[in-house]
N, C-alpha and C positions, 0 to 999 in steps of 0.2 A: 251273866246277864242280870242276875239281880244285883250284882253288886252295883252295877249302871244306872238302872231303874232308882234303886236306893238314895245315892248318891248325886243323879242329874239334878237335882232340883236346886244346888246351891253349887257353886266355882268353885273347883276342888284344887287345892295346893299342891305345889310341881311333885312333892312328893305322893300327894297321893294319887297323883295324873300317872306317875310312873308305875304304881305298883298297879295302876288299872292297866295299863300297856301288858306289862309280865303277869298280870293274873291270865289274860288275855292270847299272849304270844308265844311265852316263855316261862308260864308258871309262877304259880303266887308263891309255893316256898320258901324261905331264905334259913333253912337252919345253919346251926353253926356246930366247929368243933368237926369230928370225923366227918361227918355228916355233910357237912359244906365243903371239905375236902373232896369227899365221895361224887356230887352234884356235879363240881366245877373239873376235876379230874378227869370225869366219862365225858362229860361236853366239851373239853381242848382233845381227848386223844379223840371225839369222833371228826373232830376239825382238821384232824392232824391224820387221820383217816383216810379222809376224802382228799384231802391235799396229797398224799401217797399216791391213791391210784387213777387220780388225774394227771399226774407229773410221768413225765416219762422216765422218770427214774430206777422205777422198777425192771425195765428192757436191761437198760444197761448191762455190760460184763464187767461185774465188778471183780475186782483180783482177788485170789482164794476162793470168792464164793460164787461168782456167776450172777446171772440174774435170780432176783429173789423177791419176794414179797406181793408176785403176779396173781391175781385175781381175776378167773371169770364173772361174766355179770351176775350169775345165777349167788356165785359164793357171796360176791359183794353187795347186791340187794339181800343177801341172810343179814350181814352184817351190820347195813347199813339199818335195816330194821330193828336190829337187839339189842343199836344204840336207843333208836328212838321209844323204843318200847321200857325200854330200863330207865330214860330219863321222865319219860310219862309219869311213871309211876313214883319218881322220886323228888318230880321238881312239881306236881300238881295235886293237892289235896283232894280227896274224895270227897268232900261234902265242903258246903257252905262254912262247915265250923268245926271241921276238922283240924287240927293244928297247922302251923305255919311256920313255928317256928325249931319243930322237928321232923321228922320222918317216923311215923310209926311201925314196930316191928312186921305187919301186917305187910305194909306196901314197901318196903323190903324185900319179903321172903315174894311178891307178886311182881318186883323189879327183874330179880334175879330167873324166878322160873318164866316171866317174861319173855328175858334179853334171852335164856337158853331153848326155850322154843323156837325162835325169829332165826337164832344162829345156829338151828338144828341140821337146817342143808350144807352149811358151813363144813360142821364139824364132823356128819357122818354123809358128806359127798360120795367118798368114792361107793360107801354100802346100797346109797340110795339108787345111784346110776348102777348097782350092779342088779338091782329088780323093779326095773322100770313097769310101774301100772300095778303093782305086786306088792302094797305096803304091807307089813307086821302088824304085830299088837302094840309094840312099842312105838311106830309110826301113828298110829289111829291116838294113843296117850297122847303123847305130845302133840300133836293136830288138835285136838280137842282141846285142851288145856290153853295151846298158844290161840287158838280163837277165842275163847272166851276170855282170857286175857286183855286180846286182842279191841274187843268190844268194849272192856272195862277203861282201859285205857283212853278210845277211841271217846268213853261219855266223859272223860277227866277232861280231854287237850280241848274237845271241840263240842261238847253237850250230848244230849240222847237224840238227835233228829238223823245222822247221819244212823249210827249205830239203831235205831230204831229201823232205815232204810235197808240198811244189809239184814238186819234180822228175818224183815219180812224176803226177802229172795232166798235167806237160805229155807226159810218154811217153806218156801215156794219147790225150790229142788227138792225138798224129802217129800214134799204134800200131795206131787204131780199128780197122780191117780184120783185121790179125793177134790179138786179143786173142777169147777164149774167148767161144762162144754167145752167152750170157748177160749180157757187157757187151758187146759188141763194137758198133761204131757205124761209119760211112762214114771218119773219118779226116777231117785238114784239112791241106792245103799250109803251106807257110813261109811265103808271102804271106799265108792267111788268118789266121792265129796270130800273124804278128806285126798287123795289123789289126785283130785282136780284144782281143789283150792290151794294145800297148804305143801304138796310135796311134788308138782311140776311147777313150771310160768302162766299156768294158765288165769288163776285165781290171783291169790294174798301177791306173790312175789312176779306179776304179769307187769307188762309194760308202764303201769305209772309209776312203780316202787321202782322199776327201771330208771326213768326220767328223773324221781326225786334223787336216786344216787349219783347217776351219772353229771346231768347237768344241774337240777336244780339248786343243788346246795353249796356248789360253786359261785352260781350267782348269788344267793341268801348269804354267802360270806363274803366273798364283795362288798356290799353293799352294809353289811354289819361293822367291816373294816374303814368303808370310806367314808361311815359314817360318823366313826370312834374318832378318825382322823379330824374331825371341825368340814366336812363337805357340806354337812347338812346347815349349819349355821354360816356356812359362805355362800350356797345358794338364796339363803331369807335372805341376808346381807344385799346380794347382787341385784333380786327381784325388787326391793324395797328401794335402793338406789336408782334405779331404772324407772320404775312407774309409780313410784309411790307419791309423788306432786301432783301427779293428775286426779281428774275428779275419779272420787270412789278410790283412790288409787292404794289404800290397801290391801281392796279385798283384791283387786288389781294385781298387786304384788302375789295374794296368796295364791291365787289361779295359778303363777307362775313358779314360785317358791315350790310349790306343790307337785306341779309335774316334775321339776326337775327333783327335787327330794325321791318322787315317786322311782325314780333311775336308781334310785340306792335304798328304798324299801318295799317289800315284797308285802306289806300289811298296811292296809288303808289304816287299820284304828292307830296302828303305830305313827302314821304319816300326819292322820289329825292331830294327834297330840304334840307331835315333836313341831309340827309348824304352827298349830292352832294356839298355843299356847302364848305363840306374840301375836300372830297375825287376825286373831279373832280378837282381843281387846281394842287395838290397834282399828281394826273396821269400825267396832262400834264408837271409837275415838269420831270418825266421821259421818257418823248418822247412821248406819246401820242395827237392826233391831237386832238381839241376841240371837233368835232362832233365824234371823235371812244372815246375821253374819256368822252364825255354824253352819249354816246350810253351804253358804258358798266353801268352806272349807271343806263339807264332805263332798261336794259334789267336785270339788278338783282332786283330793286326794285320793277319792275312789279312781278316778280316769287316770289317776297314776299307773294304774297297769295295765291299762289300754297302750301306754307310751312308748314304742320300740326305741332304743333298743335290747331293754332289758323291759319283759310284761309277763313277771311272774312265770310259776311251775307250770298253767297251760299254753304257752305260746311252744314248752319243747313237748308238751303232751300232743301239740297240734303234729310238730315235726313226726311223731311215730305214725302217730293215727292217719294223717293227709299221705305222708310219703312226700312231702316234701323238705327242703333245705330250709335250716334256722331260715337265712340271708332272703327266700322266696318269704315266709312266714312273714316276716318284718316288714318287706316289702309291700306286699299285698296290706297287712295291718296299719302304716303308715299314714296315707293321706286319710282316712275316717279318725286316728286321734287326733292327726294335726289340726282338723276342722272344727273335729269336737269343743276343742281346747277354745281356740279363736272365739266359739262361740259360745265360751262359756264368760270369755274377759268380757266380750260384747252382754254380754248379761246383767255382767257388773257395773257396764259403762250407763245401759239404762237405768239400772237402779239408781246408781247419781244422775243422771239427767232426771229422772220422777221428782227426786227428793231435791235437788240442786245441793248436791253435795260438792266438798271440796278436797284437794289433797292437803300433805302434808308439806313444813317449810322443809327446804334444804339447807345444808348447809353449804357455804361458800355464794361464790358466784353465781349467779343463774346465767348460764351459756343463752343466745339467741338461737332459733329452733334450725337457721341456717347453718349455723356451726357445728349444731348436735348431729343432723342429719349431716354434712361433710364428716362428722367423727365418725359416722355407724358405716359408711361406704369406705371410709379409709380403712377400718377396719375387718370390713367385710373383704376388701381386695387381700389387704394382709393377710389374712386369713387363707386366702383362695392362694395366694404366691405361694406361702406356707405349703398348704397341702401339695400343691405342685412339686415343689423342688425334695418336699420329705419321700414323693409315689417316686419321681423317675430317679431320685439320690440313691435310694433302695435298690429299685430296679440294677441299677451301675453296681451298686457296690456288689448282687449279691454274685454276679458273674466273674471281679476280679477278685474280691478273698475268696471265693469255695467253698472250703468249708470253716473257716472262719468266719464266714458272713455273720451267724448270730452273735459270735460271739464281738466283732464290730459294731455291729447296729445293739448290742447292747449297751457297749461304753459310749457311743453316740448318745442313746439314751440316757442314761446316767449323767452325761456333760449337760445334757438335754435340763435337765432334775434340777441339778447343781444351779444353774445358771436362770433358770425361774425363782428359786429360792432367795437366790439371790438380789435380784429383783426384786421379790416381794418384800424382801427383807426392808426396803427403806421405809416403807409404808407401815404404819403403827397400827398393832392389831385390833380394829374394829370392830367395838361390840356394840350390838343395839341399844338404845337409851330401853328402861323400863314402858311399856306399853302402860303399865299404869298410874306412869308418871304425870305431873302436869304440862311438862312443858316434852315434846317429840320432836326432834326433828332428825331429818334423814341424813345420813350419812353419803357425801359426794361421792359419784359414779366412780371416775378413775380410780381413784386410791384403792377404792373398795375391789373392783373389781379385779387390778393388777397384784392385791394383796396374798391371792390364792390361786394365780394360774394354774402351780404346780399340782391341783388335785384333779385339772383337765387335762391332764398325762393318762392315767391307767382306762381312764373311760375311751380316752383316745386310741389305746392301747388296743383296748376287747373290739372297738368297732373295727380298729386297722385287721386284728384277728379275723376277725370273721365276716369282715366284707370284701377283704383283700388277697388274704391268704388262704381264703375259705377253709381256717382250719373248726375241725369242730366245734361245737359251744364251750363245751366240757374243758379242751384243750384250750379254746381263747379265756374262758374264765379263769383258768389256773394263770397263765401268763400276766391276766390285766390283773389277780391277786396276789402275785406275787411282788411285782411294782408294788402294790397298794402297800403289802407287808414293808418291805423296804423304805415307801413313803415314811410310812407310821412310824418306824423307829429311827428314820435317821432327821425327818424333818425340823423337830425342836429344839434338835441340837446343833444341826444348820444354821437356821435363825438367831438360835444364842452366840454362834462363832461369827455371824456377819454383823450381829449388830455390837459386838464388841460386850456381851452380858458376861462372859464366864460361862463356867459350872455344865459345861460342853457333856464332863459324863455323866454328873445327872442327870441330864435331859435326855440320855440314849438309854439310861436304866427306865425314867419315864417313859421312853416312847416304846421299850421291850415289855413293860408293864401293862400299856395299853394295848398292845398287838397282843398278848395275853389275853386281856379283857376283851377284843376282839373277836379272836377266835371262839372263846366262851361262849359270846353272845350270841354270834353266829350259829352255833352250835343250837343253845334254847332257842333260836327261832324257826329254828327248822322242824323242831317234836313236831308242830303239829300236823306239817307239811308232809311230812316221813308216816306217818298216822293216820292223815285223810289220804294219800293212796294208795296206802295198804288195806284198808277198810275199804275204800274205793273199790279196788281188785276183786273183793267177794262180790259185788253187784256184780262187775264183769265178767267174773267166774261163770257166775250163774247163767246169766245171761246165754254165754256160750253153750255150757252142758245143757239148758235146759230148751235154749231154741225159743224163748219166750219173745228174741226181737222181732220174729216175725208174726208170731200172734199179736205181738203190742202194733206194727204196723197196719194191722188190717181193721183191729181197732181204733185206732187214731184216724186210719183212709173212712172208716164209716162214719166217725163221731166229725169230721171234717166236711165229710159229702165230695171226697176228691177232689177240695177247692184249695188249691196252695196256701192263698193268703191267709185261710182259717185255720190250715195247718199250720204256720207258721204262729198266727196267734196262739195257739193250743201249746206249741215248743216254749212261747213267751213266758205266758203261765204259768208253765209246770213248772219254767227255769224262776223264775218269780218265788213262786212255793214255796219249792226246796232250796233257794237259795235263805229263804227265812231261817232256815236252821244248820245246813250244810256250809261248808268254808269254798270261796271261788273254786277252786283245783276241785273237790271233789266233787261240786253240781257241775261244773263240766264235764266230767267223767263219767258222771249217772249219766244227764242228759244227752250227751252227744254219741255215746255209746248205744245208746235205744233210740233217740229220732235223729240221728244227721242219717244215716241210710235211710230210713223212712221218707223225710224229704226231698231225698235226691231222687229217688223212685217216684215219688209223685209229682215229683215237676218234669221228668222225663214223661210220666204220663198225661200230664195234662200240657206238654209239649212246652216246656220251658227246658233248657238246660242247667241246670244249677251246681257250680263248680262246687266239689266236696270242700275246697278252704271258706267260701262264704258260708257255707252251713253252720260250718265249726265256729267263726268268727259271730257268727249269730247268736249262737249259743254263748261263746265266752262272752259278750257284751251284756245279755240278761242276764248271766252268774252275779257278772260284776253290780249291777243294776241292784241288786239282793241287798248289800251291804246299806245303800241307802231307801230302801221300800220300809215303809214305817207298816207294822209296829214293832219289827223286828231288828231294822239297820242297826247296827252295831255299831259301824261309823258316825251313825247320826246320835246315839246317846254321846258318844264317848266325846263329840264338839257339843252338846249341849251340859256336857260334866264340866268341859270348860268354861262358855258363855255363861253358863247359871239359867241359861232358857227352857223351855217345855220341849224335852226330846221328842214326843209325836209330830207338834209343830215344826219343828227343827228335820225333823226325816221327809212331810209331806211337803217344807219348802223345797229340800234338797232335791226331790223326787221331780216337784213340777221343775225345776234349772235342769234338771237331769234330760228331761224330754229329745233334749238336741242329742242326746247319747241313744236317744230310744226309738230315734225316729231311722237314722243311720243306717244299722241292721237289716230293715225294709227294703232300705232302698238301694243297699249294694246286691243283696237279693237278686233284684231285677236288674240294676246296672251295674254290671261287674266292673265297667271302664274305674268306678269309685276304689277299686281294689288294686291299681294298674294292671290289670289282667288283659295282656292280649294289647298295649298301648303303646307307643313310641314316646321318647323324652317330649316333642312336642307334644303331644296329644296330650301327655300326662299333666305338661303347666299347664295346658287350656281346662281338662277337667278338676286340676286345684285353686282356678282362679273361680270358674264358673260354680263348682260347689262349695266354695268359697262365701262367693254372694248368696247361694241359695239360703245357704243354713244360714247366714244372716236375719235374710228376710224371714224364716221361720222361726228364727230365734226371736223378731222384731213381733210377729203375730203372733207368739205363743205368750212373749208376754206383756204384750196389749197395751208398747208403747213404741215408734217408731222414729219421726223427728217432735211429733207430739202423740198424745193419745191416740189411741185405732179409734175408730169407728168400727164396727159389727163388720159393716161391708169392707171396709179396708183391710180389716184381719183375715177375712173369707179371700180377698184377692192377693193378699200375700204369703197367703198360704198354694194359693193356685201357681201363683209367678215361681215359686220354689220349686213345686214340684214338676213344673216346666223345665227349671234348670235343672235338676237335678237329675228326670228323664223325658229327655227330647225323643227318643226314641218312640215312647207310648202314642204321643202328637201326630210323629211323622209315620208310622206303620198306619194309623186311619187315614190318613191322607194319599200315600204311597206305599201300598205296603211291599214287603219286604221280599216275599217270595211268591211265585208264581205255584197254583196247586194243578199237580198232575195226577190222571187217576196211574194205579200201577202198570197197567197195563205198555206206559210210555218207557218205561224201562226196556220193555224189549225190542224197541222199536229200534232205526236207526236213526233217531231223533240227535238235530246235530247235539255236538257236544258243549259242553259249556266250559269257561275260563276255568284253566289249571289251577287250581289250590283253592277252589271255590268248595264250601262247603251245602252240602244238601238236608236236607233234613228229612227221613224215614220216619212213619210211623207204623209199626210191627204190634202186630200180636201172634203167640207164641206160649209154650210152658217154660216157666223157670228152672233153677237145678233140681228142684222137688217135684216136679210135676205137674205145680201150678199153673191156671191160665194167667197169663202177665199181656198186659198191651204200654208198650213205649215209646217212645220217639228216641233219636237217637241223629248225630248228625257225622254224615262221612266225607271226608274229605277227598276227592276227586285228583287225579292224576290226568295232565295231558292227555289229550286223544283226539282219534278222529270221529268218533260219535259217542253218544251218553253210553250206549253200550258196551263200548271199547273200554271206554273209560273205570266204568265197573268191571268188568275183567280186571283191571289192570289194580287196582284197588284192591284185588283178593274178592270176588263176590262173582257166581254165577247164580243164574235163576232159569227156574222154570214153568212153565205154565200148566197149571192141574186144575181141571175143569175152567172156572173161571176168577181163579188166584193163580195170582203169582208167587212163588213161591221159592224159599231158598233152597239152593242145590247143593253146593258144593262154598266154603268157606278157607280161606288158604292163609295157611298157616302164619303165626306172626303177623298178618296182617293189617292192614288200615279198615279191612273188612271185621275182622275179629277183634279188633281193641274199637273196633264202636259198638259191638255187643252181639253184633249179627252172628246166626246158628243157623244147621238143620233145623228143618223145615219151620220155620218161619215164616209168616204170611205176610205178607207188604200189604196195607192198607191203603196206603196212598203217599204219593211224596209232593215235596214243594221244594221249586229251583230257585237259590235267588239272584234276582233280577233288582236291574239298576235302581238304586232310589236316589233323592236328591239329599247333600248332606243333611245329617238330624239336625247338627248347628243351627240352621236355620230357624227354628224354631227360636230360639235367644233373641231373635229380633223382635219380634210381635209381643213375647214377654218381657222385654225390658223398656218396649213401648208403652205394655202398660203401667209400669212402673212407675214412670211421669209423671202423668196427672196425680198419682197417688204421693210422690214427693213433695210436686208442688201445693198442694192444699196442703198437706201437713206444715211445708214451711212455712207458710202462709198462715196457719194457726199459731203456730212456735212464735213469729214475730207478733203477734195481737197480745197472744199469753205473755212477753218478754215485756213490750211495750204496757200493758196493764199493771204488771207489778210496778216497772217501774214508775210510771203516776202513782202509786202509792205509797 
């Protein structure tokens, strides 16, 4: 951070933009000699690692030896840790002014006892499983040692906030008895804490050091790989050809450049620099101020991990935690980036509308906009034939080869490779003019864009994996990586044999050199990822052993007043906070781990249902939000290192563009339809067109220009129209509401029944697993019958009546009674049936009525304003 701080105030040159990246990602180190052997060595074989027991290679019966080199998860989080704990210590200096350009004997000897604590379950497995809950003295040594290690390490990769976070929980575990009323809990031994944290899964080696081995680092090499490959300089290329004419149309570009870059890096600060470094000069080439054109750069490159289908280590942190599928994950996460995004170009489009800003020349021909749009639909069909004949082609083959199907549909692919390459080959490789040149002009759409098909193979790849074949992440990222590999070294020697250059094996020793450096890199971007969930893990730890999530619940229910929304604001905050010092993956880890149960209990209580993926998606969206909240964003110094602008200014622009990311979160809360939760394909365009326009219009009032300037009142009303659209539902329950309130007592009536698969909504109070009083709501889903009665029978739920409650009797087993939460004796409150309403749609009407009069006065100003200038 202070090397940031130091450095922002003047435009730092690409080398030293880089060593801010690797101070940052991958360690400021570069010694040389053994030493840089040592570094680079550990970083390929932990790449070569994970590549092992993601591949299915290891099953295999190999001849002579069988299958071998089989790892459970438990061995393989040892491992994967002892990597990252040894490169901590040998790729990141301990102080400001430590050396760089060696390793001192010190962090060495702290590398080593490190890596041998992390790979302590590893190596004495089978001793440890043989006294389970029963550690030694020699267990408590190394427990101790590899924690405090652990923390040392954790202040090198990521600073003192996270490791100040876990410190305080584990004081918290040993202090139990001495700490205040209200949290205070029994306290646990050195025996039991180190048993909890460092020699089961409960703690250090618990499900996020899971997620960082299994899947995360698969895609972190990916994307290190397709990046080494020229992806990232073919997407600025693509983005820049495409919109970069239009007004604003840099920063245009970089919204775009951005996300897609965002697909192949897993680090916002990484994403600013590698795209910021053209596309911020480049903005302020067309009127944008230094700090609005770093801001728009962080504010796209942060929402890069918002972007499925690859959105960083908590998207598969979400998979453990929710229970649910990558494929549901992504899904549900989908239309709130895509919206995001939209409304973030739309951001940039006012900003050239304010300012009358213009794009950039092209070169060649300037197509007419009939032609262009005939190009984007012929290519969109293309596209859509494509994907057709490649799903049912598949489909065919894999019935009549057997079991040679992959090994067909991989020389398919391969021909697939060959014959793009080829292709691209005629086109000559375009590079961007200097941004700080005088004369810019942009490079024509076609050539650019057919020049690098072949690197929308592997991406193609991981999505056909895991939207298709539904194979796991883990497995489809090894697959879409190993294409990448193959890409990498045979590409440039492709391209030398079709354009007739020669020197064919040079370019395959190059491209083996670069899948070298690949892998490497890959490797250093992960320390710090492998780092914050294992540090991560001891908050989790605790949490568990100490039971403190429920005393935090009851605190947060008070400090809230049982009011969702507050609660929800109070989740913002804290994610706010701690994302100031904390890295995304492990403030969603703190945070989501202590209030997503918190929230979903309290919206059951105050009679909301709230899906545990909205909770979590809540929480990752404020993580993400962290990176650009000044005076901390790291994103935001690291494009004001570039611009040469005022970092705080540069974070508090970022933060106000960010709003349309902030506002999101809220509103899928209550409208889940924004998550496709529960929606049909139709349904699902109407609410991507409809939230579509919303976040327009919120985007248009928040910043206080729309076809001209807001008016106070015009801002107030397109703030209203938005959130019309975006929940009709609020509108339409005042007017109709939704369900009918019965006392309990109608339960036992022989009240007819209502429509099959209709849901009811109970409100219960009752004790918890502990003994608590708990009161909830809770909604069950009804089976066919001939009265409500019958119906609850048939659901698993019988009831009876005791004095003047109703009350639960009997609960049967597996059922649609007991998966809605209902127990012995349980008291029914009261219930609500629902009863017809007219669509919420409706609502769309009346709001886009008033819409109207607020375009047309605007237009109507716009032409005065346009007409004034020009008299002048």
């Amino acid at each position: 951070m202070s090397d940031l701080k130091t450095t922002s105030s003047n435009k730092l040159s690409d080398a030293e933009l880089q060593d801010l990246v690797a101070s940052t990602d991958a360690g400021a180190r570069d010694p040389q000699g053994v030493q840089r052997v040592l570094i680079l060595g550990a970083a390929l074989c932990w790449s070569l690692f994970q590549l092992w027991i993601a591949s299915p290679l290891p099953f295999y019966d190999w001849p002579l030896v069988g299958s071998f080199g089989v790892f459970n998860d438990t061995e393989a989080r040892s491992i994967h840790l002892g990597f990252a704990v040894f490169l901590a210590f040998m790729a990141y200096p301990a102080f400001g002014g430590s050396p760089r350009e060696r390793v001192p004997l010190a962090d060495m000897i702290m590398a080593v006892l490190g890596a041998f604590s992390a790979a302590y379950l590893f190596i004495f497995y089978v001793d440890l499983s043989a006294r389970p809950g029963a550690p030694i003295t020699q267990d408590l040594w190394v427990a101790c040692i590899g924690g405090v290690l652990l923390l040392e390490a954790t202040r090198r990769a990521l600073g003192p906030p996270l490791v100040a976070v876990a410190s305080v929980f584990l004081i918290y575990t040993f202090g139990g008895p001495y700490m205040p009323e209200i949290i205070a809990h029994k306290g646990a031994s050195l025996s039991q804490v180190v048993n909890h944290q460092w020699i089961t899964t409960e703690g250090v080696f618990g499900i996020a050091l899971g997620v960082s081995t299994s899947f995360v680092f698969l895609f972190v090499l990916f994307g290190a790989l397709l990046d080494k490959a020229g992806a990232g300089n073919y997407f600025i290329k693509v983005a820049f050809s495409l919109l970069g004419h239009m007004r604003g149309g840099p920063a245009k570009a970089a919204v775009v450049s951005s996300g897609m870059t965002g697909l192949i890096s897993g680090s916002s600060i990484a994403n600013v620099v590698t795209t910021g470094t053209f596309t911020i000069p480049m903005m302020r080439r067309v009127g944008f101020s230094a700090e609005k054109a770093g801001a728009v750069e962080v504010a796209s490159s942060v929402n890069g991990q918002i972007m499925p289908p690859v959105m960083g280590a908590a998207a598969f942190l979400m998979v453990e935690y929710v229970g649910l599928s990558y494929v549901q994950v992504i899904t549900h996460a989908f239309l709130p980036a895509l919206i995001s995004y939209i409304a973030l170009v739309y951001i940039v489009h006012l900003e050239a509308l304010k300012q009358g800003m213009r794009g950039l020349p092209r070169r060649g021909t300037v197509k007419p906009w009939q032609a262009r749009l005939i190009g984007v639909l012929f290519g969109f069909l293309a596209t859509a034939t494509i994907a057709f004949a490649v799903y049912f082609g598949i489909g065919w083959i894999k019935p009549l080869a057997g079991d040679y199907a992959s090994m067909v549909i991989a020389v398919l692919l391969l021909a697939v490779y060959v014959l793009l390459v080829r292709f691209g080959s005629q086109f000559p490789d375009l590079e961007l003019d200097d941004p700080e040149s005088e004369v810019v002009e942009l490079p024509e759409t076609g050539p650019t864009v057919k020049s690098g098909l072949h690197f929308i193979l592997p991406v193609v790849v991981l999505v056909w994996c895991l939207m298709v074949e539904r194979l796991s992440p883990g497995l489809s990222a090894f697959w879409a990586t190993v294409l990448m590999m193959f890409i990498l070294i045979t590409q440039r020697a492709l391209f030398a044999y079709f354009r007739g250059q020669g020197k064919v094996k040079r370019q395959l020793r190059r491209g083996f050199n670069q899948l070298i450096d690949g892998l490497i890199v890959g490797a250093r971007n992960m320390i710090g990822i492998g780092i914050a969930t294992a540090t991560a893990g001891i908050i989790v730890g605790a949490v568990s052993q100490t039971g403190v999530g429920s005393v935090l619940a009851d605190l947060v229910e008070v400090l809230s007043m049982g009011n969702l929304l507050l609660m929800l604001l109070l989740t913002a905050v804290l994610s706010l906070i701690l994302g100031m010092g904390l890295p995304t993956t492990a403030n969603y880890i703190v945070v989501s781990s202590l209030l997503a149960p918190v929230i979903v209990t309290l919206g059951q209580e105050s009679g909301l249902i709230v899906p545990l993926i909205a909770v979590h998606l809540f929480v990752f969206y404020f993580g993400i939000m962290a990176d650009v909240t000044p005076p901390v964003g790291l994103a935001s110094f690291a494009a004001a290192a570039v611009s040469g602008g005022d970092p705080i200014r540069t974070g508090f622009v970022a933060f106000f563009y960010s709003l349309r990311t902030a506002i999101l979160p809220f509103l899928f809360i209550f409208n889940t339809d924004l998550l496709l939760i529960n929606v049909t394909w139709w349904q699902g365009i109407v609410v991507f067109v409809v939230s579509t326009v919303a976040i327009l219009l919120f985007t248009a009032a928040t910043q206080g220009y729309f076809f001209a300037r807001n008016r106070l009142y015009e801002g107030a009303l397109l703030i209203l129209i938005a959130f019309s659209l975006f929940r009709p539902g609020f509108w339409m329950d005042m007017i109709a509401p939704a369900y009918e309130e019965l006392p309990p007592a109608a339960l036992m009536s022989d009240r007819a029944a209502v429509e099959g698969g209709a849901k009811i909504r109970v409100h219960i109070h009752g004790e918890d697993a502990v003994g608590n009083p708990r009161s909830f709501v809770t909604l069950l889903t009804l089976p066919e019958g001939a009265t409500l009665k019958d119906q609850l029978f048939d659901a698993g739920l019988e009831l009876i009546t005791n004095k003047d409650d109703v009350v639960v009797d009997m609960v049967g087993f597996d059922s649609s009674a007991e998966k809605a939460g209902f127990a012995f004796d349980q008291v029914i409150d009261r219930v609500e049936l629902p009863q017809s309403q007219p669509p919420k749609e409706l609502i769309f009407i009346p709001a886009l009525l008033l819409l109207v009069p607020i375009v047309l006065m605007q237009r109507r100003r716009r032409e005065a304003d346009d007409a004034a200038v020009a008299a002048t």
